[in-house]
C-alpha positions as CSV (number, residue, x, y, z in Angstrom):
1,X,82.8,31.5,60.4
2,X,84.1,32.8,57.0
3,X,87.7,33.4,56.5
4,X,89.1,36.5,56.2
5,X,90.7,37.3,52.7
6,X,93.9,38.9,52.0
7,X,94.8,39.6,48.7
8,X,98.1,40.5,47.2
9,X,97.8,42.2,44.2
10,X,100.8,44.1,42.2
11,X,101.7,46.4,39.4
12,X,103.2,44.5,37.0
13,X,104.2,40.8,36.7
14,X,107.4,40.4,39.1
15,X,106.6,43.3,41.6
16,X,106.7,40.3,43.9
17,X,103.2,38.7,44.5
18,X,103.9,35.9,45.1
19,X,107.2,36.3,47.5
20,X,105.1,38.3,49.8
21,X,102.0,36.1,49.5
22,X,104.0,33.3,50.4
23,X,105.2,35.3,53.3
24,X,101.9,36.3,54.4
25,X,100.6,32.2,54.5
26,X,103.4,31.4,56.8
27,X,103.0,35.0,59.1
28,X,99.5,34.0,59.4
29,X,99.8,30.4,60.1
30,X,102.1,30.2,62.7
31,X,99.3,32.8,64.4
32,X,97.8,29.5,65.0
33,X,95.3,30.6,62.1
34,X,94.3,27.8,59.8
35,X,95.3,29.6,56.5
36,X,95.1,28.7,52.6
37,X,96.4,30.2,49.4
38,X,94.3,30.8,46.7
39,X,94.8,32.3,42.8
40,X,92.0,31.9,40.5
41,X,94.4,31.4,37.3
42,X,98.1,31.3,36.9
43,X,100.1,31.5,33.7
44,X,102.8,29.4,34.2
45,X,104.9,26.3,32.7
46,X,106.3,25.5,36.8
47,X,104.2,23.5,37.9
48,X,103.7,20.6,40.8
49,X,101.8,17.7,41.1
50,X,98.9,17.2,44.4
51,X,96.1,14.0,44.6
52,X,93.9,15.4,41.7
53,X,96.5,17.2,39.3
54,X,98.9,20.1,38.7
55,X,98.7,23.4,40.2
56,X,101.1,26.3,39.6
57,X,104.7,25.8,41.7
58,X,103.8,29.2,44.0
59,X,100.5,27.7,45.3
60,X,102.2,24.7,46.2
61,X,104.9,26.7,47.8
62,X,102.0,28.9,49.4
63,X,100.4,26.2,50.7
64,X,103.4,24.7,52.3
65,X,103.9,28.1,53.9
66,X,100.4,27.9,55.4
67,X,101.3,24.6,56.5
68,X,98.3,23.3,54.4
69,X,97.9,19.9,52.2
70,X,98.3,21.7,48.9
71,X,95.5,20.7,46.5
72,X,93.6,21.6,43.1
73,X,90.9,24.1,44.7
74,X,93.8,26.1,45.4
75,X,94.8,27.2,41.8
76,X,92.0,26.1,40.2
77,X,93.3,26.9,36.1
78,X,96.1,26.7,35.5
79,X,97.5,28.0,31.7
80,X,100.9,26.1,30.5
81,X,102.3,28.1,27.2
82,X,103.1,26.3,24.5
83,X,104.0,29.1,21.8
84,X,103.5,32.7,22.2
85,X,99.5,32.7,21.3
86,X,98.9,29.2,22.6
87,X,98.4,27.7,26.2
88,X,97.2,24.1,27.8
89,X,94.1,24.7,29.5
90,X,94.4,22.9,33.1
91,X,91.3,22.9,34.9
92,X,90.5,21.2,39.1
93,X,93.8,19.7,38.2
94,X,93.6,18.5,34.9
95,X,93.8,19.2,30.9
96,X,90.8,20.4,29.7
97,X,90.6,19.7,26.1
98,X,87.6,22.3,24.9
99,X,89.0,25.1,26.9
100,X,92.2,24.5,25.5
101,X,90.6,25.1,21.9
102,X,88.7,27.7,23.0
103,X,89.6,31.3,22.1
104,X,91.4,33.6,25.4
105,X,88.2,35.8,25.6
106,X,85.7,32.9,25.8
107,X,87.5,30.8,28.5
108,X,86.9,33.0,31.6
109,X,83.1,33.1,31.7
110,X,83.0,29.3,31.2
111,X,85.9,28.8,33.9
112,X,84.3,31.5,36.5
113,X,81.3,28.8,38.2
114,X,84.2,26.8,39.2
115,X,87.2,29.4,40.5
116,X,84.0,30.7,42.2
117,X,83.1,27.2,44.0
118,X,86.4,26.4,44.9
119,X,87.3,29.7,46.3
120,X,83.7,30.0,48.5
121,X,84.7,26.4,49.7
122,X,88.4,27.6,50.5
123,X,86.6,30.4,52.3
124,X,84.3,28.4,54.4
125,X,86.8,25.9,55.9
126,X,89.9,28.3,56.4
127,X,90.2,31.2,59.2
128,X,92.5,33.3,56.4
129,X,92.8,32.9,52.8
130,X,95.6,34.4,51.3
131,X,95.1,35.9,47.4
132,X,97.6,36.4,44.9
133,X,96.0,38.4,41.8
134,X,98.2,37.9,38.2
135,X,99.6,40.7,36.3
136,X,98.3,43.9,37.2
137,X,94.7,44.5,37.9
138,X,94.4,47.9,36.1
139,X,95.1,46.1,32.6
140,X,92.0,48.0,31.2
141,X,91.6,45.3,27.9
142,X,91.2,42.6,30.3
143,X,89.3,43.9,32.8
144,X,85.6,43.2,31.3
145,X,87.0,38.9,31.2
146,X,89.0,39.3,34.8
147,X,89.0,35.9,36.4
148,X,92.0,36.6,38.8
149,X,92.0,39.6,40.1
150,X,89.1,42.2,40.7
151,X,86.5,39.6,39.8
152,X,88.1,37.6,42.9
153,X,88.5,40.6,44.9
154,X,85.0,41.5,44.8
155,X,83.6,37.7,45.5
156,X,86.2,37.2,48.4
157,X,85.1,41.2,50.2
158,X,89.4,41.2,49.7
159,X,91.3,43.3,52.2
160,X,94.0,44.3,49.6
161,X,97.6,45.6,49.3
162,X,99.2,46.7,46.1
163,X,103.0,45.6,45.6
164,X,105.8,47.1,43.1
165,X,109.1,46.6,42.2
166,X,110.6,50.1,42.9
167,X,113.6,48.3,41.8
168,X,112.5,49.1,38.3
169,X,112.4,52.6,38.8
170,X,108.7,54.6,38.7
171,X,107.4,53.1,41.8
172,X,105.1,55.6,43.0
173,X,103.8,56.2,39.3
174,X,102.9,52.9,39.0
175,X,101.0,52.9,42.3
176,X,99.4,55.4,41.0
177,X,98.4,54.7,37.7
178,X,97.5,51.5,39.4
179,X,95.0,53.1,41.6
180,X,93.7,55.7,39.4
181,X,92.7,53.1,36.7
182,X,90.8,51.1,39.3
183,X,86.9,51.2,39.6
184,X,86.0,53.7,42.5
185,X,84.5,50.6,44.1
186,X,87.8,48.2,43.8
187,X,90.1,51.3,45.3
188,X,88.6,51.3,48.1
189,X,89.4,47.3,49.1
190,X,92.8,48.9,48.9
191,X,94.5,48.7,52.8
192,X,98.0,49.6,52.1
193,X,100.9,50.1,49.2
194,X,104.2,47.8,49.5
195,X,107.8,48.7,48.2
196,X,109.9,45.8,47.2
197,X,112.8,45.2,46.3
198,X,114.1,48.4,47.7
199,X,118.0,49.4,48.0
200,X,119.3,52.4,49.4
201,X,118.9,55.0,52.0
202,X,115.0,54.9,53.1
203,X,115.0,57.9,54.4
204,X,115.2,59.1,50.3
205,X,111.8,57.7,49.9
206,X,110.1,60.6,52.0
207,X,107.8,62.7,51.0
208,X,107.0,60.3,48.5
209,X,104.9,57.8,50.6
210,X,103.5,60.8,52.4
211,X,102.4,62.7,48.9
212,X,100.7,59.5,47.6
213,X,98.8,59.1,50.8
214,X,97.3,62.6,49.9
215,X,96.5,61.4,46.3
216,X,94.5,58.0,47.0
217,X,94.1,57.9,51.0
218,X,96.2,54.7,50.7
219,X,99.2,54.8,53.0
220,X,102.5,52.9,52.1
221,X,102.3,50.1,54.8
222,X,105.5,47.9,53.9
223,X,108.9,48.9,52.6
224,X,111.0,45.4,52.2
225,X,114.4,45.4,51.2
226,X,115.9,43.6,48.2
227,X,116.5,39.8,48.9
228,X,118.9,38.2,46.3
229,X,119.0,34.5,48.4
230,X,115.3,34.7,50.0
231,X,115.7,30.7,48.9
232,X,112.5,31.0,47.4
233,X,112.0,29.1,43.8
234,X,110.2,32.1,41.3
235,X,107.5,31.5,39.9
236,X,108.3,32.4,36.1
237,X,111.2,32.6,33.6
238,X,114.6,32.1,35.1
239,X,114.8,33.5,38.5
240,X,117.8,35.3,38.4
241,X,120.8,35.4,35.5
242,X,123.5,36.6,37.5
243,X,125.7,33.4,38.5
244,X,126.1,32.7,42.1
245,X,128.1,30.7,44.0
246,X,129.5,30.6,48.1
247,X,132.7,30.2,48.4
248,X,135.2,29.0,45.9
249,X,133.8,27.2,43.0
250,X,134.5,23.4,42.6
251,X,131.3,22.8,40.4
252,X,129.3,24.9,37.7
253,X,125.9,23.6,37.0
254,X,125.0,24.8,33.3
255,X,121.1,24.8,32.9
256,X,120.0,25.4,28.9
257,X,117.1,28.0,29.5
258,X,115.6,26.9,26.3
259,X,112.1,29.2,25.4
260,X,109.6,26.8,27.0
261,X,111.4,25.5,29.9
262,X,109.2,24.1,32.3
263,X,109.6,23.3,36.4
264,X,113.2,25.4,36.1
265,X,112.4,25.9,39.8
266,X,113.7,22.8,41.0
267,X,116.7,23.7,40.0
268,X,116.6,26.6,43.1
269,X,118.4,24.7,45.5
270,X,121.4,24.7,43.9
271,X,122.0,28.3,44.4
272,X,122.9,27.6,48.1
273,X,125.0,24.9,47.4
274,X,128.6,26.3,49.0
275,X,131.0,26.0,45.7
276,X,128.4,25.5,43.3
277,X,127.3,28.1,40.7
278,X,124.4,27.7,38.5
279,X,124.4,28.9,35.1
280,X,121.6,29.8,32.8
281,X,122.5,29.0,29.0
282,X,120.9,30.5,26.1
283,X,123.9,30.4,23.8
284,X,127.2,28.3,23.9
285,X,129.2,31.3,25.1
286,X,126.8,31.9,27.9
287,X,128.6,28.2,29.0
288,X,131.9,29.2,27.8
289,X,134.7,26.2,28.7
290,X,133.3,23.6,30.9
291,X,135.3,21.6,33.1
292,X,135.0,17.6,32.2
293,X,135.9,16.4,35.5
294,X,133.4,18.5,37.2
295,X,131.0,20.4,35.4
296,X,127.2,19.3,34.5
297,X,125.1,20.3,31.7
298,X,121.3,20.3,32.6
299,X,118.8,19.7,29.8
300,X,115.7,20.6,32.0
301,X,111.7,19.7,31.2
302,X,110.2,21.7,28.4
303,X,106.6,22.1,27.8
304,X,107.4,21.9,23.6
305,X,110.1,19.3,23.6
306,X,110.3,19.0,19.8
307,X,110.7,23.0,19.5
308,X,113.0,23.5,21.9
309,X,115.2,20.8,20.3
310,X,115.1,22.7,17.2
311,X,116.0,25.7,18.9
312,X,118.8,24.3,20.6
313,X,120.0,23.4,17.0
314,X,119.8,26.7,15.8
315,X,121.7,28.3,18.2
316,X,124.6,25.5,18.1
317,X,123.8,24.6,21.8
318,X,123.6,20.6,20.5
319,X,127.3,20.5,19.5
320,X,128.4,22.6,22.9
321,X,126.2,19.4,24.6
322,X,128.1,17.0,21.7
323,X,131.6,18.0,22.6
324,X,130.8,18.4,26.4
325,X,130.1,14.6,26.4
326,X,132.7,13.8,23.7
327,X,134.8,14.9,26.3
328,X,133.3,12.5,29.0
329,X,131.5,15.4,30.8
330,X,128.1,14.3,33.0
331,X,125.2,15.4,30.9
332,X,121.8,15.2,33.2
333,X,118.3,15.1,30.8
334,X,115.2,15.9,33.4
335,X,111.6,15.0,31.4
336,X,111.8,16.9,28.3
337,X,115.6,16.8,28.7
338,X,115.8,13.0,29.3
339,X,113.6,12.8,25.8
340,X,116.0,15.2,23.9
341,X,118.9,13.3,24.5
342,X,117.5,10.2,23.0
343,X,117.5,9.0,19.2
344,X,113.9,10.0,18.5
345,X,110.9,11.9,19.4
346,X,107.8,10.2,17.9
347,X,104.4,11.9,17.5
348,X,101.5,10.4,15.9
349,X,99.0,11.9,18.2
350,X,99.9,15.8,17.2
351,X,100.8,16.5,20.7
352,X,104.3,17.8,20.3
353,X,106.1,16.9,17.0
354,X,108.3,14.6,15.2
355,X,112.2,15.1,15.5
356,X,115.6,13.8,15.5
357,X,116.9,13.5,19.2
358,X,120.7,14.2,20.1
359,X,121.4,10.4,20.2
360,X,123.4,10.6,23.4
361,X,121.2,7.9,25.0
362,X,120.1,4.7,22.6
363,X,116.3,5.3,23.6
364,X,113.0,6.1,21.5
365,X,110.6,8.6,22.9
366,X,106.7,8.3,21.7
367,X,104.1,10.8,23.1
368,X,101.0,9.8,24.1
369,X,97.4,11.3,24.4
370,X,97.1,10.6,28.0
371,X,99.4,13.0,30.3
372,X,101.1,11.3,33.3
373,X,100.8,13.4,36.4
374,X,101.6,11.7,39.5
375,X,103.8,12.2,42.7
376,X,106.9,9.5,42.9
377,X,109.2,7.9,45.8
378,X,111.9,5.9,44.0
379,X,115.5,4.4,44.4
380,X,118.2,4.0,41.8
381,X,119.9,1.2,41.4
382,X,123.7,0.6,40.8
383,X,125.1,4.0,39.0
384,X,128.5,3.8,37.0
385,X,131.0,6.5,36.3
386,X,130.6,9.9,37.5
387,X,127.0,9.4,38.7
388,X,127.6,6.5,40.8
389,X,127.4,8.2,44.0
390,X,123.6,8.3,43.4
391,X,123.3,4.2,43.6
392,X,120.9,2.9,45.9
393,X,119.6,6.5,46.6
394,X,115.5,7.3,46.9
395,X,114.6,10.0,46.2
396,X,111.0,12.1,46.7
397,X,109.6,13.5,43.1
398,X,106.8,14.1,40.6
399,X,106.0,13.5,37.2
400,X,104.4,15.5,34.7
401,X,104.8,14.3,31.0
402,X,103.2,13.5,27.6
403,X,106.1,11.2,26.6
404,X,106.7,7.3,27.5
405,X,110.5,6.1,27.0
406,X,112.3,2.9,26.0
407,X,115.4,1.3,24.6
408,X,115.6,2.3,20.9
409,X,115.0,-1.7,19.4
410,X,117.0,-1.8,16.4
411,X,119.9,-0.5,18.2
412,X,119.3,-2.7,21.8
413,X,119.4,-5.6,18.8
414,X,122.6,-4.4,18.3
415,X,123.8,-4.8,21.7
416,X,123.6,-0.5,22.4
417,X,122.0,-0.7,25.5
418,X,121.0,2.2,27.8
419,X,121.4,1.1,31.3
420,X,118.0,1.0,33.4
421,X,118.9,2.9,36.6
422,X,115.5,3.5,37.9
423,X,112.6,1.4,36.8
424,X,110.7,3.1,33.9
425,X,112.2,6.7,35.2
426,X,116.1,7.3,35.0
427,X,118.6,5.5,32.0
428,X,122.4,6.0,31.7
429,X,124.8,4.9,28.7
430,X,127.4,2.8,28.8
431,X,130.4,4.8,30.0
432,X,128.0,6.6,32.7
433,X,128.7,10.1,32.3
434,X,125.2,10.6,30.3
435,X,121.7,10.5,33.2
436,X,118.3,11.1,31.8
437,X,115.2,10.5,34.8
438,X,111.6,11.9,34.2
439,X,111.5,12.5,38.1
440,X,111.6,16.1,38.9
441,X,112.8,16.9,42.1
442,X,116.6,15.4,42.2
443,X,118.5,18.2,43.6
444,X,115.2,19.3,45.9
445,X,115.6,16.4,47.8
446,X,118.4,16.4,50.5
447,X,119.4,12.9,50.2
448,X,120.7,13.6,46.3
449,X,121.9,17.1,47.0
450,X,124.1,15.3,50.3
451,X,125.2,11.9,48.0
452,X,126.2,14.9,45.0
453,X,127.5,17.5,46.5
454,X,128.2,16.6,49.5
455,X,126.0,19.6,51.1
456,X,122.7,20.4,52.6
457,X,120.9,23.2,52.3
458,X,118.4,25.3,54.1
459,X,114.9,23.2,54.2
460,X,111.9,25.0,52.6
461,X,110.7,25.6,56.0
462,X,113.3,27.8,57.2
463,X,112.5,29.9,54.1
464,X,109.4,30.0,55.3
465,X,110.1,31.2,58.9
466,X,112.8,34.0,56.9
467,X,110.4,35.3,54.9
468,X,107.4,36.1,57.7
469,X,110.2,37.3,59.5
470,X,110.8,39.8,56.8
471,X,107.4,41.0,56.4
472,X,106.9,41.3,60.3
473,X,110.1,43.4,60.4
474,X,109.8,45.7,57.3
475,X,105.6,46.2,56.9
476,X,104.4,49.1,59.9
477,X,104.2,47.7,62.9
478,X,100.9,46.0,63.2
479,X,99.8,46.6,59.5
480,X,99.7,42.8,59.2
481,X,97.5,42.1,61.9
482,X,95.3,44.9,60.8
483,X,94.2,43.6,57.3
484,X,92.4,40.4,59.2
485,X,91.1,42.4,62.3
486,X,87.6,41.9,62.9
């Protein structure tokens, strides 16, 4: 029998389509339903690594909330930005070189045959599949090369609901405008409107929802409260600027949001870390005055190493990482970081660009053609200085990379050394305080987050249970189990 499909689709980017489709897969699942994500094409530089590929970070997340193996059919392209009018074309998993050349327009029709297959097949082994649309489905320009949205809606007979950010301000306009911009056809897959992120006195809201109903016939079936510390990672740009932190602060983690950060979700955990706030860095007063003894810059992965590098010169971020070290403060590289703090970035393939690194770690980076994507288990070996309390740890991670590392040779000749602290993954310098590692996934695993801090946090599948719980509470009662009724 065919799966029902439920698809989330939402106003605007952030309205919160994939929070609530995330908390659908888990409502569902633990039904006893077998249940599977699904979202034709994601835009997104977070991404996670299954058997055959990459996928987008909130199907993986999805998936896991379904309790499902997550996998390539279940995001089946996947666009990585490189520049503003540039993206990597990932296809089933994996770089597709002629898409990637191809112009926007042109990509959709020759993508289409196989979002199609791997959606049907989704549909034919799952009791539920759970949608997530992109953007807004009313983006009129976009509509005749839709890949993700109505185009899915339509081949999936989608029982839909509409999301928005009423945060923002104009909720009810922009279900509106939503709905009137829809094809008579597509309004009519529409089973119910969800506020989210709502603050305040609910009983302001009336007659709003009641008004609207009269408008489009669509009633306002959820109402979900804002959730600062739901503990899920977002799925783009940096989740939340505000600095955090429970309880007094022993520890601020300073993360340089360069422009094409990549896989800056891993760095969620650390929000629920008691004493630990995370801080986003675009400038070096955005740091401000770092502790040595205690503090940690983050150079995280970047999906245009060599670019961000420059930009991190031009806004004076590479002497406020300089003097940070000078100082003996721990400096942690992650993939594109771990390159950036090395003496060299070499490209003779064109894949990323030439450039000076910041020479805080005697190695030579050199990008090759052939992108290693791959799921890791590894230990480090014997840490010095302020790192040490990682030694003999294993840790659970992936990799996703153009780049391949080693000791620079002239200076190794020398006798500069970086120290090998994890086979072909993780180096330190001499005096210890410097850690690059091309493993993502440090402070997401619990053994690293309990040998660093000294702290657990909640596991992913608590989040899980919290957010199904939110949607069972805050959606009318049996809205939920109305949209897969028979």
């Amino acid at each position: 029998m065919a799966a029902v499909c439920v698809m989330v689709l939402g106003t605007s980017s952030g309205a919160g389509k994939s929070w609530l489709a995330t908390a659908l897969c888990r409502y569902y699942a633990r039904q006893g339903l077998k249940v599977a994500p699904f979202k034709a094409q994601n835009m997104s530089n977070n991404a996670r690594v299954v058997d055959a590929g990459e996928i987008g970070s909130a199907q993986y997340f999805q998936a896991l909330a379904a309790k499902a193996e997550p996998e390539v059919r279940m995001n089946p392209v996947l666009l990585k930005p490189e520049a503003d009018t540039h993206s990597q074309y990932v296809l089933m998993g994996r770089v597709d070189p002629e898409l990637t050349a191809l112009p926007w327009r042109a990509r959709g029709e020759r993508a289409w045959p196989v979002v199609r297959q791997a959606l049907r097949e989704l549909i034919d082994e799952n009791d539920v599949v759970v949608i997530e649309g992109a953007g807004s489905p009313a983006e009129i320009n976009l509509m005749a090369n839709d890949i993700v949205n109505l185009r899915v809606a339509r081949e999936a007979n989608a029982r839909c609901v509409l999301v928005t950010d009423i945060d923002r301000g104009g909720a009810f306009a922009h279900l509106y405008g939503t709905w009137a911009l829809l094809p008579e056809a597509d309004r009519a897959r529409l089973r119910g409107f969800v506020l989210n992120k709502f603050r305040g006195d609910a009983g302001l809201l009336a007659p709003g929802p009641q008004q609207l109903q009269q408008l489009t016939g669509v009633p306002t079936v959820g109402v979900i409260p804002m959730q600062w510390r739901h503990g899920l990672p977002e799925e783009d740009g940096v989740f939340d600027d505000r600095s955090h932190a429970a309880g007094r602060v022993h520890t601020t983690v300073a993360v340089v949001a360069w422009p094409r950060i990549s896989n800056l979700d891993e760095f969620q955990p650390l929000k629920n870390v008691p004493g630990v706030r995370l801080q986003w860095v675009r400038a070096p007063a955005d740091g401000g005055h770092l502790d040595a003894q205690t503090d940690v810059i983050v150079l995280p992965g970047s999906k245009a190493t060599a670019a961000d590098l420059a930009w991190l010169r031009e806004q004076g971020l590479d002497r406020w990482v300089a003097e940070h070290a000078a100082r003996g403060g721990r400096v942690l590289g992650v993939c594109g970081g771990l390159q950036v703090l090395g003496e060299a970035l070499i490209d003779t393939e064109g894949i990323d660009g030439n450039a000076p690194g910041l020479g805080l770690l005697p190695l030579v980076t050199t990008f090759a053609r052939d992108k290693t994507v791959r799921r890791t288990e590894a230990r480090f070996g014997a840490l010095a200085g302020p790192w040490a309390a990682l030694s003999g740890v294993a840790i659970r991670g992936y990799e996703i990379h153009h780049g391949q590392t080693a000791p620079h040779p002239a200076m190794a000749a020398a006798g500069a050394l970086a120290h090998e602290v994890m086979p072909g993954l993780a180096w330190q310098n001499g005096s210890g305080h410097i850690l690059g590692l091309y493993l993502h996934g440090l402070v997401e695993d619990d053994r690293a987050l309990q040998a660093l801090f000294g702290a657990q946090v909640p596991t992913l599948d608590t989040v899980f249970e919290r957010l199904a719980d939110a949607v069972q509470t805050h959606f009318e009662p049996g809205a939920l189990d109305a949209l897969i009724a028979p």
